[in-house]
C-alpha positions in Angstrom: 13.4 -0.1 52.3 13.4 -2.8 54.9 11.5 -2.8 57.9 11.2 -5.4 60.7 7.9 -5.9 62.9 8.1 -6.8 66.8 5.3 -9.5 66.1 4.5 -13.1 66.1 3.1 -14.7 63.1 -0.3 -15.4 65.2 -0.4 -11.9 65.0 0.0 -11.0 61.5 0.1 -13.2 58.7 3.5 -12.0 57.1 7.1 -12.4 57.5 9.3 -10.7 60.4 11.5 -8.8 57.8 10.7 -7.6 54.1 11.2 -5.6 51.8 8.4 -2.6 51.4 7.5 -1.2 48.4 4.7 0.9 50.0 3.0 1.6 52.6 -0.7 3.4 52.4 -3.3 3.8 55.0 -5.4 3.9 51.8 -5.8 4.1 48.3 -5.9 7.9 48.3 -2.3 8.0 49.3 -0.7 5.2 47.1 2.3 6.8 45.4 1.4 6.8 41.7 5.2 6.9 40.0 5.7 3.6 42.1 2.9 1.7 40.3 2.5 3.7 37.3 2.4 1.2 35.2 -0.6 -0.8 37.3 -2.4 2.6 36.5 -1.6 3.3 32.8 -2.7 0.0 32.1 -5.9 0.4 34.1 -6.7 3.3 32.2 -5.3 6.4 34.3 -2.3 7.3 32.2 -1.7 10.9 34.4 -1.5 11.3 38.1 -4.5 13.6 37.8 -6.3 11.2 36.0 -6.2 8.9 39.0 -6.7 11.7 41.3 -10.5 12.7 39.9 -11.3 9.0 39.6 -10.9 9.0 43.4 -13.2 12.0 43.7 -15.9 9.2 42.9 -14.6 6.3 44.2 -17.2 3.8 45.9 -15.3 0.3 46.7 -13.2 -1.3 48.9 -9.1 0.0 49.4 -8.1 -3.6 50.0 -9.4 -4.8 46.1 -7.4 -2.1 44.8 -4.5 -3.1 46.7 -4.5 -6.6 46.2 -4.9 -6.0 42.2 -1.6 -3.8 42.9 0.2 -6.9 44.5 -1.6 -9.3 42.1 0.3 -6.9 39.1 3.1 -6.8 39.9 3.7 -10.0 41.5 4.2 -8.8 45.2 2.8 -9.5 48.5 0.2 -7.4 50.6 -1.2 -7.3 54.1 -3.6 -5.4 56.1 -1.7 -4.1 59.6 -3.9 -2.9 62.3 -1.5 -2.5 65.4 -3.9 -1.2 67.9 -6.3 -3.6 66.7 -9.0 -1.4 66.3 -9.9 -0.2 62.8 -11.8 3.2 63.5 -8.5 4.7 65.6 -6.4 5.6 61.9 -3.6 3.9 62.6 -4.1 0.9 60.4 -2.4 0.6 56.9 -1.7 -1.4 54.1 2.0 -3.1 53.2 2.7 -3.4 50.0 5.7 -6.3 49.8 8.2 -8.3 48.8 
């Protein structure tokens, strides 16, 4: 899926146009059957497996999603378009 940003590079530091793989405000809604194979080889070989170590999880989303993009060889940003954190409308793209 392609998706093009009204930006400026000042504003974010990623292309106009790409290619999105993903697209998760966090790590509690990255879709497992996309990266499945980031997460059987981290040790969480079901969906449900992934899901319970979440019930615990203490960390920071953006490590997790840059070992995605660092995986599989892609790109990753952080996009904040109101520019303030706390309002939920920031997210993560997940790229190529």
């Amino acid at each position: 899926m392609g998706k093009e940003f009204k930006t400026t590079l000042e504003t974010h530091d990623l292309p106009t146009r790409i290619e999105v793989i993903d697209q998760p405000s966090s790590i509690y809604n990255i879709n497992y059957e996309t990266f499945k194979e980031y997460f059987v080889e981290e040790g969480f070989e079901t969906e449900e497996k992934w899901e319970l170590y979440l019930q615990d999880f203490v960390g920071v989303d953006q490590d997790v999603i840059e070992e995605i993009a660092e995986f599989y060889d892609v790109y990753w940003a952080y996009c904040d378009p109101d520019g303030h954190r706390n309002k939920g409308n920031d997210y993560f793209v997940i790229y190529k």
